[in-house]
N, C-alpha and C positions, 0 to 999 in steps of 0.2 A: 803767582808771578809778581815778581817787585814793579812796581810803578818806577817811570825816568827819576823821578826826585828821590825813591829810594836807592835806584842802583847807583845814583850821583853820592850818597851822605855812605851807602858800603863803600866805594870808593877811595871816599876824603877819611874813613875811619879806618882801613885797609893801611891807606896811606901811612895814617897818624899811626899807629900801629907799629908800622915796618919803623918809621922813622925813630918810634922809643926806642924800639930795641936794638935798633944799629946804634943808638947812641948811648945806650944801657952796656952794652959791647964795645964802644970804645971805637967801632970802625968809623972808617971815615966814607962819605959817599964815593971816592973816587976808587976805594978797594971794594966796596961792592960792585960797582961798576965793572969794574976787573974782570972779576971772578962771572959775572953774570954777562960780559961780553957785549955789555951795552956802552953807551956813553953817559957821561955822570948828568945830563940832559934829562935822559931816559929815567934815571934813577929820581931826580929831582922832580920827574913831573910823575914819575909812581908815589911817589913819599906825597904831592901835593894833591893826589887821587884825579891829576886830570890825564895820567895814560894808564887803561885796563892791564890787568897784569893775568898773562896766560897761565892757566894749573903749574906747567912744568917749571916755569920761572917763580912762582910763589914757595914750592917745595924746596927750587937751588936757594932761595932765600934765608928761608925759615934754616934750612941748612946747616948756611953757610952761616949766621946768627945764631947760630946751638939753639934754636926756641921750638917750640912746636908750633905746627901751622895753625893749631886749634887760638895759639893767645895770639892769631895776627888777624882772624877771622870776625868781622862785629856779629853777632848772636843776629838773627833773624827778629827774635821777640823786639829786638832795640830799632830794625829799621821802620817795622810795620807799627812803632809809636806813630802817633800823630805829629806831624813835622807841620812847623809853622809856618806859612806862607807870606815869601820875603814879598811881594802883592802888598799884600794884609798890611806890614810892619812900614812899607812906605807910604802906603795911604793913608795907616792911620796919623804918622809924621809930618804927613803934607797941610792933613785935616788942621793937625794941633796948631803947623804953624800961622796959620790964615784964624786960629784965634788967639785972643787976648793974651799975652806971654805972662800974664797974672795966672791962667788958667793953673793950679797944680795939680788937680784930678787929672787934664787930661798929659800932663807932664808921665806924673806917675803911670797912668795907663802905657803913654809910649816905651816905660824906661822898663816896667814890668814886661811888654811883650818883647821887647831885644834882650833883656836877661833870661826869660825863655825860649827866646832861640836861642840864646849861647850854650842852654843847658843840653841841647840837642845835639 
């Protein structure tokens, strides 16, 4: 079973997903909308992975975008990576700032772990 934090990063990758390939397609959010009977709200907050999107609407998607639902899906192996904890990444920021701004180890340390969140 996925943990909250990994059904949240399938979601935002779901999202990201839908969103290349409608725009790899050439549509615009408001004709998928259309076609899927939502309002371009619904589509915008699918593409931003903050509303779940039901099997039957992911299929009318996949679709309605000529793509297969397999290149809209994140791979399981990719969510059950170790995801970085945004916790971790503000504390260790907070730490850096209350030292010396000479400091460039812990610079580095901070600028390393937000570039591996990005890669996430």
């Amino acid at each position: 079973m996925l943990t909250k934090e990994q059904q949240t990063l399938f979601y935002q990758k779901l999202g990201e997903a839908i969103k290349t390939a409608r725009i790899n397609g050439k549509h615009k959010q408001e004709s998928l909308s259309t076609h899927l009977g939502l309002n371009r709200i619904s589509v915008v907050n699918i593409e931003k992975g903050k509303q779940k999107v039901q099997l039957h609407t992911l299929i009318e998607i996949a679709s309605f975008l000529n793509v297969r639902i397999e290149e809209l899906v994140p791979p399981l192996e990719y969510l059950k990576s170790p995801i970085i904890d945004t916790k971790l990444v503000k504390s260790i920021k907070k730490e850096m700032e209350q030292v010396d701004n000479k400091d460039e180890g812990g610079v580095r340390v901070t600028d390393f772990v937000l570039f591996s969140k990005s890669k996430s």
